[in-house]
N, C-alpha and C positions, 0 to 999 in steps of 0.2 A: 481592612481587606484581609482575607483568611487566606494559608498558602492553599495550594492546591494540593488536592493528596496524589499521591505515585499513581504512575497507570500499572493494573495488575493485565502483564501479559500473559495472564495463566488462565483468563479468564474467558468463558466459550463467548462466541463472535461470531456476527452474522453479514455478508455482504450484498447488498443490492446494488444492481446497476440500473444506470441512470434514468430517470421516471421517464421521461419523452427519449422515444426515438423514432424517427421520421422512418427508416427503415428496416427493416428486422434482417438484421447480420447474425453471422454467427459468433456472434461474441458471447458473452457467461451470462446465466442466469444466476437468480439469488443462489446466495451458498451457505452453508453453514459450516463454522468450522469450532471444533475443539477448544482452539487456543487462540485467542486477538494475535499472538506472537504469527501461527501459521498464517490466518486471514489478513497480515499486514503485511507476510513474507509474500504470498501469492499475487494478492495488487500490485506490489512492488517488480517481481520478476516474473510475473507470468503473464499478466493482463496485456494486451495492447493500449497504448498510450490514448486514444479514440477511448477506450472503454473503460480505463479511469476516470476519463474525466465526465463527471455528472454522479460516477456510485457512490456510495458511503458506505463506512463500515457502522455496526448498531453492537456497540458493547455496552451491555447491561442498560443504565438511562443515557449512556452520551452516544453522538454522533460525530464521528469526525467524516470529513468532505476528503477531496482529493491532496489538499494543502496537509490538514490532520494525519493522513494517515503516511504522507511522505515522512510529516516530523516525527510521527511511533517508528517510522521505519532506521530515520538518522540518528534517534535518538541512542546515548551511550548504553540507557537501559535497555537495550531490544537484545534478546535473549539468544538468538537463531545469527548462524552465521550468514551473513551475506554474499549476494553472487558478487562474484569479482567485476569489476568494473573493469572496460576492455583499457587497453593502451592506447595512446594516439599511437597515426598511424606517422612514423617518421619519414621526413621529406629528403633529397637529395641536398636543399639549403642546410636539415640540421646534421646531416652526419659530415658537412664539410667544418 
């Protein structure tokens, strides 16, 4: 078994959303983007949760699904700062 080589997040990247859709939302058309880093940041915090699921991102010959491109996203290598994740919301039970 051979390792897998690094994913280059520099590398331009294209996103389609998902093949069937029963109804036309205004959700995103295909996109192109510059960098896998931007079109993984974009899925990630911009997309509606509906409209992830089903797209894929097309870098160079791979395809990663909606699973794939969460792991480019969590991944240590991902280049781009992340939006901050909210805080829970604290209850009257934890501040006693």
């Amino acid at each position: 078994m051979r390792p897998l080589r690094p994913f280059n997040y520099n590398t331009s990247a294209e996103l389609f959303p998902a093949a069937i859709r029963k109804k036309k939302r205004a959700g995103f058309a295909y996109r192109r983007f510059g960098t896998a880093a931007e079109a993984v940041q974009f899925a990630m915090e911009q997309l509606p949760a509906d409209s992830l699921n089903g797209a894929y991102l097309q870098v160079e010959e791979a395809r990663f699904d909606q699973n794939g491109i969460r792991s480019l996203y969590e991944s240590e290598a991902f280049p781009l700062p992340r939006r901050a994740r909210p805080e829970p919301a604290q209850t009257d039970a934890d501040a006693a």
